[in-house]
py3Dmol code that shows the C-alpha trace and the ligand (Angstrom):
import py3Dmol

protein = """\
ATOM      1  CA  UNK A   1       0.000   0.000   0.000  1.00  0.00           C
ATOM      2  CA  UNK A   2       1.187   3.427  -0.936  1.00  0.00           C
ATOM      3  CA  UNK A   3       1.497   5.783   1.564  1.00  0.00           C
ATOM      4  CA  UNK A   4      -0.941   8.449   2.061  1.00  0.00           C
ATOM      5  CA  UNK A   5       0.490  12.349   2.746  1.00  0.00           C
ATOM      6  CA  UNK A   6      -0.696  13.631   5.760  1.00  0.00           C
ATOM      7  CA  UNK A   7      -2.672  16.634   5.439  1.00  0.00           C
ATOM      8  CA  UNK A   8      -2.106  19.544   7.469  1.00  0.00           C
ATOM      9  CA  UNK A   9      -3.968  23.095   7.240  1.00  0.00           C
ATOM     10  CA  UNK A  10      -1.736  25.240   4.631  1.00  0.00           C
ATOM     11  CA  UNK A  11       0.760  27.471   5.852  1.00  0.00           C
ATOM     12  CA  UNK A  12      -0.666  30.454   3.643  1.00  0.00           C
ATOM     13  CA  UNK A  13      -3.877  32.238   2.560  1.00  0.00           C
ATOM     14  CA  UNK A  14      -4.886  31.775  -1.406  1.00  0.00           C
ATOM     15  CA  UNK A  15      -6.947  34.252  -3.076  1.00  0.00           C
ATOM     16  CA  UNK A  16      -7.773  33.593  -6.761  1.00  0.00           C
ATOM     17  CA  UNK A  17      -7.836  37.053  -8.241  1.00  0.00           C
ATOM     18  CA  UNK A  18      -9.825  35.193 -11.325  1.00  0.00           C
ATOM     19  CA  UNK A  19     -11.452  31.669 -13.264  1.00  0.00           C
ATOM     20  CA  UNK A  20      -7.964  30.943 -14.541  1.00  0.00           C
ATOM     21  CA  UNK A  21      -4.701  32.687 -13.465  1.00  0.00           C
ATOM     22  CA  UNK A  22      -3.936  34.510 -10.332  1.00  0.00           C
ATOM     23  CA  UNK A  23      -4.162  34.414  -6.954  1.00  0.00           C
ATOM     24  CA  UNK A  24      -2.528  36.441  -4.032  1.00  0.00           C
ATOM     25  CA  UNK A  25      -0.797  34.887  -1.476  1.00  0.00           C
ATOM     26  CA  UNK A  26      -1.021  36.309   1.895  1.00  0.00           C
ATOM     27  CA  UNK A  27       0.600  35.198   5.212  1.00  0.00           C
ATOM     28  CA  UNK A  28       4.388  34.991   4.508  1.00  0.00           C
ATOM     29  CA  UNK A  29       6.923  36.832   5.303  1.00  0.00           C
ATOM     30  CA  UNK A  30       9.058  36.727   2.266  1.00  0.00           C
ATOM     31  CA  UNK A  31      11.979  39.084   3.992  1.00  0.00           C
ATOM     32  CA  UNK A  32      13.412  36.081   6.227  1.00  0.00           C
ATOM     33  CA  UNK A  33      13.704  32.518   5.154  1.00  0.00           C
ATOM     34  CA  UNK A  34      10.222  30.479   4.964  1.00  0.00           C
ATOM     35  CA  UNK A  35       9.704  27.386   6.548  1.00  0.00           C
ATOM     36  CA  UNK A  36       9.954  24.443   4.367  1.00  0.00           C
ATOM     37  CA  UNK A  37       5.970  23.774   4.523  1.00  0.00           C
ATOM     38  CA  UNK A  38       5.190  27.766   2.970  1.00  0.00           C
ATOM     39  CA  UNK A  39       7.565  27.206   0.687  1.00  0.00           C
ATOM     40  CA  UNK A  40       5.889  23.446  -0.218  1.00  0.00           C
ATOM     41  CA  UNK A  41       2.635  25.412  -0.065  1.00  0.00           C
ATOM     42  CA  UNK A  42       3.673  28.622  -1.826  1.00  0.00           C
ATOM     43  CA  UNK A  43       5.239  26.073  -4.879  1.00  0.00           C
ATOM     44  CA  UNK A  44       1.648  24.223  -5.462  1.00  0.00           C
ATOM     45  CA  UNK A  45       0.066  27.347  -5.220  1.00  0.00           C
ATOM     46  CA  UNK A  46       2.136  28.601  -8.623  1.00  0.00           C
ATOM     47  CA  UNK A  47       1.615  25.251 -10.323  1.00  0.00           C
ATOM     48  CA  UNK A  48      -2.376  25.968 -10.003  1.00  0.00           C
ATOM     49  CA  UNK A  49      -2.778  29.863 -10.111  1.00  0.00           C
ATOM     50  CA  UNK A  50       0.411  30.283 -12.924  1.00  0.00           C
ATOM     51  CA  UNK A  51       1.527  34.183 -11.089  1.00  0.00           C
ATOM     52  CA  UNK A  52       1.152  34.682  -7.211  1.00  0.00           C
ATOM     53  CA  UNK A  53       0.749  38.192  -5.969  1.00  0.00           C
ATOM     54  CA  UNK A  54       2.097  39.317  -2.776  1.00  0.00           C
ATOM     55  CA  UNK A  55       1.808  42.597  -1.100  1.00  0.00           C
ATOM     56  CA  UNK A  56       3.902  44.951   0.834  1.00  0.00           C
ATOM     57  CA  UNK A  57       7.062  43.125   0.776  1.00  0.00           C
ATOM     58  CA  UNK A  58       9.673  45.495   0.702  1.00  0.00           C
ATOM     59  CA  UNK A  59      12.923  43.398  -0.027  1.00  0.00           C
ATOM     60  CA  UNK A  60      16.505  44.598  -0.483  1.00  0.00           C
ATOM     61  CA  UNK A  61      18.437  42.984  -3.346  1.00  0.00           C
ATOM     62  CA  UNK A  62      20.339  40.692  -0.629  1.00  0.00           C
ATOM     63  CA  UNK A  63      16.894  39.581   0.147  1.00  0.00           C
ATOM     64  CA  UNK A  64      15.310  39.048  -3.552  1.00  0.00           C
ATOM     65  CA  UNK A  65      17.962  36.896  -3.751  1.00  0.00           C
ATOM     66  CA  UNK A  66      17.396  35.224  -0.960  1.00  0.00           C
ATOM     67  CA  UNK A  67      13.828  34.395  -1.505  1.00  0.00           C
ATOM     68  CA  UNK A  68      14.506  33.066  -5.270  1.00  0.00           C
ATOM     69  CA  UNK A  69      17.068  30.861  -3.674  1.00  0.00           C
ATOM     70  CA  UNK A  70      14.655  29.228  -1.734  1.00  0.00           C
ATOM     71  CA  UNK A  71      12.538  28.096  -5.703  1.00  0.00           C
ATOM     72  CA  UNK A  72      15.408  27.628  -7.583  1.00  0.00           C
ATOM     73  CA  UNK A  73      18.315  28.508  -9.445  1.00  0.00           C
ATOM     74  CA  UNK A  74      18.588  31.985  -9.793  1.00  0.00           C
ATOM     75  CA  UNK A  75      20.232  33.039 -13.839  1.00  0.00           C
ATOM     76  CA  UNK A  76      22.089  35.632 -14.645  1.00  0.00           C
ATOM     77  CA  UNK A  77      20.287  39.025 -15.067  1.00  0.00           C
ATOM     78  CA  UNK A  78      19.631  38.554 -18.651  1.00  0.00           C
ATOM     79  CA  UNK A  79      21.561  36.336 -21.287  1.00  0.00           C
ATOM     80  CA  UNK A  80      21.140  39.084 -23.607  1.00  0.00           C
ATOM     81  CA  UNK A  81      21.725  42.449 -21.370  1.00  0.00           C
ATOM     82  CA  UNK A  82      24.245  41.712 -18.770  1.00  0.00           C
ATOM     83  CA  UNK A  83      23.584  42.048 -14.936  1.00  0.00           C
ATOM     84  CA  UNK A  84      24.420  44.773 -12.287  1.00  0.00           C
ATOM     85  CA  UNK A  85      28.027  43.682 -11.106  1.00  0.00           C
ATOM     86  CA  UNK A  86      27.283  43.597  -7.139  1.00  0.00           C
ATOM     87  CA  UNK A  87      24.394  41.411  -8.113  1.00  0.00           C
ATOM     88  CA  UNK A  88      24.668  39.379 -11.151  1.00  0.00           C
ATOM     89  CA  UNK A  89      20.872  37.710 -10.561  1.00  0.00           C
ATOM     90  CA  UNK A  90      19.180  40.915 -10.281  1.00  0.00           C
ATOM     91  CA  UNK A  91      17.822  42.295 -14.034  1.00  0.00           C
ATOM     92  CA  UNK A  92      16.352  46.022 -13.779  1.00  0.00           C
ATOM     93  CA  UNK A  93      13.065  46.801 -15.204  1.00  0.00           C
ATOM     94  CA  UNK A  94      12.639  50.435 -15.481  1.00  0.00           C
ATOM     95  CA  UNK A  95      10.767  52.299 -18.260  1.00  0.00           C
ATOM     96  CA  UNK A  96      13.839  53.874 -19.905  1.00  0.00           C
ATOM     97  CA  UNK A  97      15.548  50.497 -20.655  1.00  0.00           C
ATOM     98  CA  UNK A  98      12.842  50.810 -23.730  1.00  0.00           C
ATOM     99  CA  UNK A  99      14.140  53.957 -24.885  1.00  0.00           C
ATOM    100  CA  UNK A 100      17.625  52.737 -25.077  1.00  0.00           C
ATOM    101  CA  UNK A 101      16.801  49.908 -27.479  1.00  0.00           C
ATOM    102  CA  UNK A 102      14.613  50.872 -29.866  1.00  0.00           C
ATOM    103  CA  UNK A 103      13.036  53.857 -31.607  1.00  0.00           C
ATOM    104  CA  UNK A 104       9.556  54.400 -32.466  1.00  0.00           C
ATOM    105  CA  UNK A 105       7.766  51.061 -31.631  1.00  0.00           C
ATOM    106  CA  UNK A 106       4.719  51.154 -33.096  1.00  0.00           C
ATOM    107  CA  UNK A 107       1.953  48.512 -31.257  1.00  0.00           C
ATOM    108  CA  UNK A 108       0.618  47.798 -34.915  1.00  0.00           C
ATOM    109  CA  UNK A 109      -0.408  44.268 -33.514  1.00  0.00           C
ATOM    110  CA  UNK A 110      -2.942  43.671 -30.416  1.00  0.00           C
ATOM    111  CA  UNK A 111      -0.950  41.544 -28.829  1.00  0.00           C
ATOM    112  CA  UNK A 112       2.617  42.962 -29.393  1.00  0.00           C
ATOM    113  CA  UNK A 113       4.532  43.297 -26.010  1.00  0.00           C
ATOM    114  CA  UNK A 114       3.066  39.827 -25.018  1.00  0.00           C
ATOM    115  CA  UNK A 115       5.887  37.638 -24.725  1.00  0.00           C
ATOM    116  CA  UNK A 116       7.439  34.790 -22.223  1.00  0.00           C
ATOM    117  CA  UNK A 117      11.134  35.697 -20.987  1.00  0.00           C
ATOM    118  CA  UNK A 118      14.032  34.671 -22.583  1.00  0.00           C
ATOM    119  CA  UNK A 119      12.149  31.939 -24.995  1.00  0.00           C
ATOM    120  CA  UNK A 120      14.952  32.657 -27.568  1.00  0.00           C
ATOM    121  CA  UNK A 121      17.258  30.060 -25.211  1.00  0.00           C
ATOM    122  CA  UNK A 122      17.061  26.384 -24.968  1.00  0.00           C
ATOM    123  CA  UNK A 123      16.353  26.655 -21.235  1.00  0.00           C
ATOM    124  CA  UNK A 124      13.974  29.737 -20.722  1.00  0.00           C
ATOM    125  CA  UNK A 125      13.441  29.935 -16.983  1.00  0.00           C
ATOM    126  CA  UNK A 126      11.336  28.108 -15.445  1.00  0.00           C
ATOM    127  CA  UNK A 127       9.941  31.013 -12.899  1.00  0.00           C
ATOM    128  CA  UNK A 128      10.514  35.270 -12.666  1.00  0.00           C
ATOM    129  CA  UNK A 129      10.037  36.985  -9.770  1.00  0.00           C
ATOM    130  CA  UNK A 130       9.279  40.380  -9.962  1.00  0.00           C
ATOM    131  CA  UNK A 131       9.613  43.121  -7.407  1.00  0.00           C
ATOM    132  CA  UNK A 132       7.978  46.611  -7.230  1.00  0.00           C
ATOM    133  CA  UNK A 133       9.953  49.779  -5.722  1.00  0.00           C
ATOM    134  CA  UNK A 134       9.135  52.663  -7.628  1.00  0.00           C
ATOM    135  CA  UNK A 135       5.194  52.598  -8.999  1.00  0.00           C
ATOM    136  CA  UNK A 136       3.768  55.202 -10.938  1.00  0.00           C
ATOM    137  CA  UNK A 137      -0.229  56.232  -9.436  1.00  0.00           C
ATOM    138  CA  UNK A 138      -1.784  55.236 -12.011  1.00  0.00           C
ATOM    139  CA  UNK A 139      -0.337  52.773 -15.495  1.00  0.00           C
ATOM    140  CA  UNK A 140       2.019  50.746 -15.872  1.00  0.00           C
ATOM    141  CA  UNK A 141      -0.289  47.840 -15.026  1.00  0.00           C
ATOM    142  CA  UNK A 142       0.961  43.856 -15.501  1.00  0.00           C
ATOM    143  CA  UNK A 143      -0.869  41.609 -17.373  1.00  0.00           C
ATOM    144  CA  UNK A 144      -0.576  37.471 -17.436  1.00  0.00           C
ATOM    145  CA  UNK A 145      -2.123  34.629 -19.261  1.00  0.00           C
ATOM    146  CA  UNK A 146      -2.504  31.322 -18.669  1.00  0.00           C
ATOM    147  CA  UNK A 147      -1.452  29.237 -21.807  1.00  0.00           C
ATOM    148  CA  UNK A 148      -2.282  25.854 -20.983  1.00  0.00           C
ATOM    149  CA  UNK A 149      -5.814  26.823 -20.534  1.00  0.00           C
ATOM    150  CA  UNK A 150      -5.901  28.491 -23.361  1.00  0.00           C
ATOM    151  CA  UNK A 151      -4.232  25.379 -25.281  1.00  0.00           C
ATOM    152  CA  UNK A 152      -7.514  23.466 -23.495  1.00  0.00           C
ATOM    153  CA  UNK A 153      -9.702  26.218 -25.298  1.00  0.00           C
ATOM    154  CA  UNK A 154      -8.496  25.020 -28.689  1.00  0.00           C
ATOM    155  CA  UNK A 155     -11.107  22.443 -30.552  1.00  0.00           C
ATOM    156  CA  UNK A 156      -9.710  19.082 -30.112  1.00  0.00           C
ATOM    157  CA  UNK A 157      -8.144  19.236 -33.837  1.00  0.00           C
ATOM    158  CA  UNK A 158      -6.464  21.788 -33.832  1.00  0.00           C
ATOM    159  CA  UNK A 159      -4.941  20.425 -30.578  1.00  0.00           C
ATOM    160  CA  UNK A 160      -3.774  17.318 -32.488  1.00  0.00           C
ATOM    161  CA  UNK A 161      -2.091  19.947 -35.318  1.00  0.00           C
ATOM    162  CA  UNK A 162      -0.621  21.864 -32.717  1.00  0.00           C
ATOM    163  CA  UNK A 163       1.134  19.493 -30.489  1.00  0.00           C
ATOM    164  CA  UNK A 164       2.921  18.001 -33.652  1.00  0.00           C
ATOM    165  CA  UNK A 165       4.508  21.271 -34.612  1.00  0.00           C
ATOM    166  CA  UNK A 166       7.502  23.065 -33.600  1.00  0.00           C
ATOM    167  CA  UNK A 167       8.260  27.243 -33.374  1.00  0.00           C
ATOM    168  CA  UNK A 168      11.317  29.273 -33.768  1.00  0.00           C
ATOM    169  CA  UNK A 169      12.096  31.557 -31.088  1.00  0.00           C
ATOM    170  CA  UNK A 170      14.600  34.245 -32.225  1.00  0.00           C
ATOM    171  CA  UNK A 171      15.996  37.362 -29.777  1.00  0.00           C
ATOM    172  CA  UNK A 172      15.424  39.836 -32.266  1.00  0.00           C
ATOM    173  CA  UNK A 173      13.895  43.730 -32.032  1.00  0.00           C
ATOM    174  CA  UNK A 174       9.818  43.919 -31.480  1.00  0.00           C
ATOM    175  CA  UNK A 175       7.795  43.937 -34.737  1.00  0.00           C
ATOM    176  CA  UNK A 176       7.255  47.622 -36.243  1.00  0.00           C
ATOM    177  CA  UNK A 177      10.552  48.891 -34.283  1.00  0.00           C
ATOM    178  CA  UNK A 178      13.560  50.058 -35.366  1.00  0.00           C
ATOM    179  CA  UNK A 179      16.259  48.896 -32.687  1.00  0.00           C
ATOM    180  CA  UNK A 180      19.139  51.036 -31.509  1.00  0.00           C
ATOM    181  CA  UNK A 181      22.990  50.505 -33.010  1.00  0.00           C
ATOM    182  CA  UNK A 182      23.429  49.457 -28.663  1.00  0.00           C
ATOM    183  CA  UNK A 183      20.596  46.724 -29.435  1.00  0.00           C
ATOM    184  CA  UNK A 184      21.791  45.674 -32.542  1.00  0.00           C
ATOM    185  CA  UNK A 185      25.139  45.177 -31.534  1.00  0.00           C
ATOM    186  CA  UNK A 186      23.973  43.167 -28.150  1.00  0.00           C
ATOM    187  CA  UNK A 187      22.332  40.858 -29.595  1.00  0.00           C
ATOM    188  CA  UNK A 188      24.767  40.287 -32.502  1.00  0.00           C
ATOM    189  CA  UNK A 189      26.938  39.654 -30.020  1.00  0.00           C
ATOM    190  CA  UNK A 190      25.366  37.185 -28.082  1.00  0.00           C
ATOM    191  CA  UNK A 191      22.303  35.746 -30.323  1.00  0.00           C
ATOM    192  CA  UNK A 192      19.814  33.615 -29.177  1.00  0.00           C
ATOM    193  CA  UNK A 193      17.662  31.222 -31.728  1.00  0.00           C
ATOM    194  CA  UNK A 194      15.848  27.994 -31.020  1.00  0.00           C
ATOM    195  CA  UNK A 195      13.568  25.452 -31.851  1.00  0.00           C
ATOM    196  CA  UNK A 196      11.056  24.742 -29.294  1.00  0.00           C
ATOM    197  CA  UNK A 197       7.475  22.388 -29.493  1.00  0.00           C
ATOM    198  CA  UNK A 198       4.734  24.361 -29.953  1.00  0.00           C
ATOM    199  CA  UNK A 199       2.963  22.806 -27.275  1.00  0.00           C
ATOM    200  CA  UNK A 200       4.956  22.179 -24.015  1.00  0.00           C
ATOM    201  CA  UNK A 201       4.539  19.179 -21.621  1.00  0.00           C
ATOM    202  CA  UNK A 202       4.986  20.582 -17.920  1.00  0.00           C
ATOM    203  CA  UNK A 203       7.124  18.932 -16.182  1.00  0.00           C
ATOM    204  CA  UNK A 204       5.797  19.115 -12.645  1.00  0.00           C
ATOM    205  CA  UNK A 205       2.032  18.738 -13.915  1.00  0.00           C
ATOM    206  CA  UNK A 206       2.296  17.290 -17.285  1.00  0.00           C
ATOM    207  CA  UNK A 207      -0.234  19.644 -18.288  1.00  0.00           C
ATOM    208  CA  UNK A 208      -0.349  20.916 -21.768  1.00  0.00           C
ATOM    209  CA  UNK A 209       0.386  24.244 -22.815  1.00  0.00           C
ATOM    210  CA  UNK A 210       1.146  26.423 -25.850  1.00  0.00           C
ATOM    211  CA  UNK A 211       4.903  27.520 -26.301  1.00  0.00           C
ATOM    212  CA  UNK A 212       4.292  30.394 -28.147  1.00  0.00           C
ATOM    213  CA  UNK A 213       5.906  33.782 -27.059  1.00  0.00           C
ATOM    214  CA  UNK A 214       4.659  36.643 -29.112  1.00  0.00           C
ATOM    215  CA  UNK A 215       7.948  38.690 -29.264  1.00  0.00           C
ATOM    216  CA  UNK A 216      10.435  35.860 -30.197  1.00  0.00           C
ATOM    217  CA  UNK A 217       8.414  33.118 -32.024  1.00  0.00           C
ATOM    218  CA  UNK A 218       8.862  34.095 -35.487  1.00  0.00           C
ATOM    219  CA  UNK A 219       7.717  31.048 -37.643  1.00  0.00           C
ATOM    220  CA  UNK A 220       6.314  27.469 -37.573  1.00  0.00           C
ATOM    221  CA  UNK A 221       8.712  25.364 -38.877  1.00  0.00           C
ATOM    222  CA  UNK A 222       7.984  23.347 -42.186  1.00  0.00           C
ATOM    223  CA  UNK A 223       4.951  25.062 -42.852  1.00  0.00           C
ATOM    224  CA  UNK A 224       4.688  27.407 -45.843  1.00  0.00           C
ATOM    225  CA  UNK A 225       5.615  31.201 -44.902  1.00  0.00           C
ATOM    226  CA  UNK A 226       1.713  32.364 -45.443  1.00  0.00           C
ATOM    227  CA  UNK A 227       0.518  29.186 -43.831  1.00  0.00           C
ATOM    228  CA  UNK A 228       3.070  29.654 -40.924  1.00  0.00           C
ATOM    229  CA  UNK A 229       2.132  33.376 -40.352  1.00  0.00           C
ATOM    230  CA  UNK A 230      -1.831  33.235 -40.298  1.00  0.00           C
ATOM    231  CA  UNK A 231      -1.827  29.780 -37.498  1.00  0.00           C
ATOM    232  CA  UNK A 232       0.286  32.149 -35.223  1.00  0.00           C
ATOM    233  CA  UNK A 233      -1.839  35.552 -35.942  1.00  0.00           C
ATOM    234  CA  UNK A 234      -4.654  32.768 -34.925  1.00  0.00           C
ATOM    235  CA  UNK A 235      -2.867  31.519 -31.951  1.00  0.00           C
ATOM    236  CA  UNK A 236      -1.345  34.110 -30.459  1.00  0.00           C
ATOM    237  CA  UNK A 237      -4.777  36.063 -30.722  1.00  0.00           C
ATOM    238  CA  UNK A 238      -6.688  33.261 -28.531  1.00  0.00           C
ATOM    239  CA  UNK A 239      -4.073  32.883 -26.389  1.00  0.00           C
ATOM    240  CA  UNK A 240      -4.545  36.354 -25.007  1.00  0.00           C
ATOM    241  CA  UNK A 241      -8.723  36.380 -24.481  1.00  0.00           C
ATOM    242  CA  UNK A 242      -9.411  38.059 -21.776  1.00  0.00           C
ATOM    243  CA  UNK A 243     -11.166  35.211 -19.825  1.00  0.00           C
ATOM    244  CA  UNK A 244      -7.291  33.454 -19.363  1.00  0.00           C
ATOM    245  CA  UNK A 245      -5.891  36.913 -18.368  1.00  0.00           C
ATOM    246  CA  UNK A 246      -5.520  38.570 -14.805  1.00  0.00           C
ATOM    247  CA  UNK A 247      -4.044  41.982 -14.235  1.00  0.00           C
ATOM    248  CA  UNK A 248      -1.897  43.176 -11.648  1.00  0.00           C
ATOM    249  CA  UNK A 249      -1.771  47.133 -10.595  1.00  0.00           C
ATOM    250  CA  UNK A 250       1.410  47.091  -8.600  1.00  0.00           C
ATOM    251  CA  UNK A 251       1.941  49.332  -5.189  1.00  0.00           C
ATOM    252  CA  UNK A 252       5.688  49.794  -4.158  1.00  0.00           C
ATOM    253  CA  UNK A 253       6.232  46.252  -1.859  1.00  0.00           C
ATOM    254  CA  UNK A 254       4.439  44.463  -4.537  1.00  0.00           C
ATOM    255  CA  UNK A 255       5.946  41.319  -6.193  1.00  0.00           C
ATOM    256  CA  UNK A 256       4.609  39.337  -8.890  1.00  0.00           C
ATOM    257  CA  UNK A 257       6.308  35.184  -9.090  1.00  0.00           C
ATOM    258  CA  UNK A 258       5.421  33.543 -12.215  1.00  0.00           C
ATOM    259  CA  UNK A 259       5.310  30.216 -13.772  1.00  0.00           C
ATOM    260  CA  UNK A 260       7.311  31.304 -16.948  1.00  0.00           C
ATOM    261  CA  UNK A 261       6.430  27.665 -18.219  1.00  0.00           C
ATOM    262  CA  UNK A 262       2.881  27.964 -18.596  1.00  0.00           C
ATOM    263  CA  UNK A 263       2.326  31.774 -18.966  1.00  0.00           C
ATOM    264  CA  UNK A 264       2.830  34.973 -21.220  1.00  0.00           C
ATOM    265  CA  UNK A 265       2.909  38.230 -20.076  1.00  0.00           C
ATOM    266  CA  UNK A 266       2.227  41.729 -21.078  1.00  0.00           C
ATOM    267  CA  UNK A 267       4.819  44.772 -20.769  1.00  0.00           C
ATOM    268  CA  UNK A 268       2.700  47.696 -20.208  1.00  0.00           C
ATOM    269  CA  UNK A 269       2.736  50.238 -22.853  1.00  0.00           C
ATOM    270  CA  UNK A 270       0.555  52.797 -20.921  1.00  0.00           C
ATOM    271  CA  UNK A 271       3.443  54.000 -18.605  1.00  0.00           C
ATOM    272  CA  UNK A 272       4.951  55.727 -22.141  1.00  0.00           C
ATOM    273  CA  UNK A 273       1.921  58.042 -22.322  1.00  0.00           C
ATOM    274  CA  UNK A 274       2.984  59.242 -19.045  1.00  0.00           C
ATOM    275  CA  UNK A 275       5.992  61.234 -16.967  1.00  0.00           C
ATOM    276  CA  UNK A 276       5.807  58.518 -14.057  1.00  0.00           C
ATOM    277  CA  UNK A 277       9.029  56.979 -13.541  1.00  0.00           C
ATOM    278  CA  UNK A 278       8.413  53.318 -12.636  1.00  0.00           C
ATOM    279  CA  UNK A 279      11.516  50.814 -11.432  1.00  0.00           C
ATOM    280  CA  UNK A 280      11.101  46.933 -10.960  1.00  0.00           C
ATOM    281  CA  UNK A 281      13.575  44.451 -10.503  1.00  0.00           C
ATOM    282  CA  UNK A 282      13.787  40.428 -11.980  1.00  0.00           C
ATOM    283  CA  UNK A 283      15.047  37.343 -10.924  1.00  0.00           C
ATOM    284  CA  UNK A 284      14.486  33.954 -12.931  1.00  0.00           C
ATOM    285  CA  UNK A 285      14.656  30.655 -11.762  1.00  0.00           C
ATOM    286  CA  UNK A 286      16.802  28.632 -14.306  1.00  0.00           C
ATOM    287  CA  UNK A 287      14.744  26.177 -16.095  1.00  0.00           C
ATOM    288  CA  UNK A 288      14.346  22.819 -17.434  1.00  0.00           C
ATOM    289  CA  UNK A 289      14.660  22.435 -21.675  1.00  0.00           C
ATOM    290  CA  UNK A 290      10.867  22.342 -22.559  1.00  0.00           C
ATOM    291  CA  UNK A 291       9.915  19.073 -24.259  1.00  0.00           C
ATOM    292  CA  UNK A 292       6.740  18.819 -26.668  1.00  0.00           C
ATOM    293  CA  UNK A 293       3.946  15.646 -26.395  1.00  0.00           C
ATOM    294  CA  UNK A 294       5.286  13.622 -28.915  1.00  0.00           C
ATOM    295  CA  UNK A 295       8.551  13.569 -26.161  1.00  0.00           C
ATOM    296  CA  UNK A 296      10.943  15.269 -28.384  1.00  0.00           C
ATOM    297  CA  UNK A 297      13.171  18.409 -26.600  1.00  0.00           C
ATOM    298  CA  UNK A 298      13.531  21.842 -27.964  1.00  0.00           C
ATOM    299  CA  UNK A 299      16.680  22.384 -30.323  1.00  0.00           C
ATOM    300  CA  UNK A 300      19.492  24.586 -29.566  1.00  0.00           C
ATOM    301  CA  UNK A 301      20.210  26.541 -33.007  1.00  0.00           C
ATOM    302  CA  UNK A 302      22.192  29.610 -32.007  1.00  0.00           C
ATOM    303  CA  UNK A 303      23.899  30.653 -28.679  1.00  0.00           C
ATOM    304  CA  UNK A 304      24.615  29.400 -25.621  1.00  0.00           C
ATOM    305  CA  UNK A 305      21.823  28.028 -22.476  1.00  0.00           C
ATOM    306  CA  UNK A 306      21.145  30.968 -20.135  1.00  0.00           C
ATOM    307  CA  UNK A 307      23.663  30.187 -17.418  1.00  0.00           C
ATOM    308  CA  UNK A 308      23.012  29.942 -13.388  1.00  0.00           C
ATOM    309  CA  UNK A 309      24.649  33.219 -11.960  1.00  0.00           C
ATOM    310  CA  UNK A 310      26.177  31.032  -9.299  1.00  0.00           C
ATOM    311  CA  UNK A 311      29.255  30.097 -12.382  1.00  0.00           C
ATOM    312  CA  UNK A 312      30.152  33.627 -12.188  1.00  0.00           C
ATOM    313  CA  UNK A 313      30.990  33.169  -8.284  1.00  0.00           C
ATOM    314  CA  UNK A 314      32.716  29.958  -8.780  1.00  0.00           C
TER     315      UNK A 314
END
"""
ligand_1 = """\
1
FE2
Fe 9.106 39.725 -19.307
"""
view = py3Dmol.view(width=600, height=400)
view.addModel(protein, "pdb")
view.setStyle({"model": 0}, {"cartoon": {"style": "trace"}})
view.addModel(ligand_1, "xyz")
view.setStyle({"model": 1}, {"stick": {}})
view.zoomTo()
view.show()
């Protein structure tokens, strides 16, 4: 006979913030280390809700660090971008980092700025956590979906199409943007291309969901170039109804942790119509190389995995 866990009450409070994606987490402390069970419960919370919300947490670097510890492996910053040399896990989100890269985006697509980190890399992480210090009043608002429900949402064949097909994720300048000499010379240094399923298995869950990140997923492979374009215009529209969405209005203290494995996310474009300065920063967990239903892994075709920022100290 198999045993049977024990239950116990859970360590934290869990408050779906909608049908499909979301909840916020309260009762933890996330500024000392958690006990084993919060972090237990804290872990099955993101494998159901995709991003966990937690409020007034005001953490110094030393302790963002800390915390992702605790999950995983933090990465480096960003593969593409560097890292801040006291601390190499820590990427900075702030609204000029935009400005720097590219000149007059244009959103001529609705769901351009959607995009799951660092998909351009064999082994996108498997988790981000996000952390809130300077927040504008008003924009500037977060916004996730859950892409294994909205694989579920697909009719049944399409489901079979899609989970026999595989995407190529390239690190390349947003659609209807013209990218800085800075940008183009970053990422010709250090550039990122790979072949992942189209459909991911999750590892944890084995749930299905779709691998498709907006920003990097440029074509289907082996399907004609028309063929190829109008499945993703299809896709990556129904991935982002707003029945699998939830969105976050941040407060400083506020950090968002994601499940980068079964989720896209929206950077907001609203905080551009605006003065409002508005600084975050990242951590990712490093993550597993995705593998599609039929069992076969993604493809390296260009650059290097995203490395654990940990190498850097050894
Ligand atoms: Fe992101």
């Amino acid at each position: 006979m198999s045993a049977v866990p024990a239950l116990r009450p859970s360590t934290i409070d869990v408050l779906p913030q909608s049908a499909h994606i979301g909840a916020e987490i309260r009762g933890a402390d996330l500024s000392r280390p958690l006990a084993p069970e919060q972090v237990a419960d804290i872990r099955s919370a993101l494998l159901q809700w995709k991003v966990l919300f937690f409020r007034d947490q005001p953490l110094s670097h030393a302790q963002h660090v800390a915390l992702a510890r605790q999950f995983g492996e933090p990465t480096i910053g960003h593969p593409v971008f560097g890292f801040e040399a006291d601390y190499p896990e820590i990427y900075p989100v702030s609204r000029n980092r935009k400005k720097a890269r590219y000149q007059g985006t244009e959103l001529v697509r609705p769901w351009s700025g959607w995009h799951t980190d660092v998909t351009a890399a064999i082994n996108p992480p498997f988790a981000s956590i996000l952390r809130g210090v300077v927040i504008p009043p008003y924009s500037g608002d977060t916004q996730w979906t859950n892409l294994a429900a909205a694989y579920q949402a697909l009719s049944e064949p399409l489901r079979r199409f899609v989970d026999g097909l595989r995407g190529l994720h390239r690190y390349t300048a947003p659609q209807g943007s013209v990218a800085t000499d800075d940008f183009v010379n970053k990422i010709q240094r250090r550039p990122l291309l790979t072949e992942h399923p189209l459909v991911r298995v999750h590892p944890e869950t084995g749930e299905k969901s779709l691998l498709i990140s907006p920003t990097f997923l440029q074509s289907i492979a082996g399907l004609a170039p028309r063929e190829s374009q109008v499945l993703l215009e299809l896709l990556f529209e129904h991935a982002i109804r707003p029945e699998f969405t939830v969105r976050f209005k941040w407060e400083p203290g506020s950090i968002a942790f994601w499940d980068n494995r079964s989720t896209a996310h929206l950077a907001p474009q609203d905080i551009f119509a605006t003065d409002f300065d508005r600084q975050l920063f990242r951590i990712t967990l490093g993550g597993e190389v995705p593998v599609g239903p039929d069992g076969r892994a993604s493809v390296s075709l260009e650059g290097d995995p995203i490395t654990a920022a940990r190498a850097l100290q050894e």
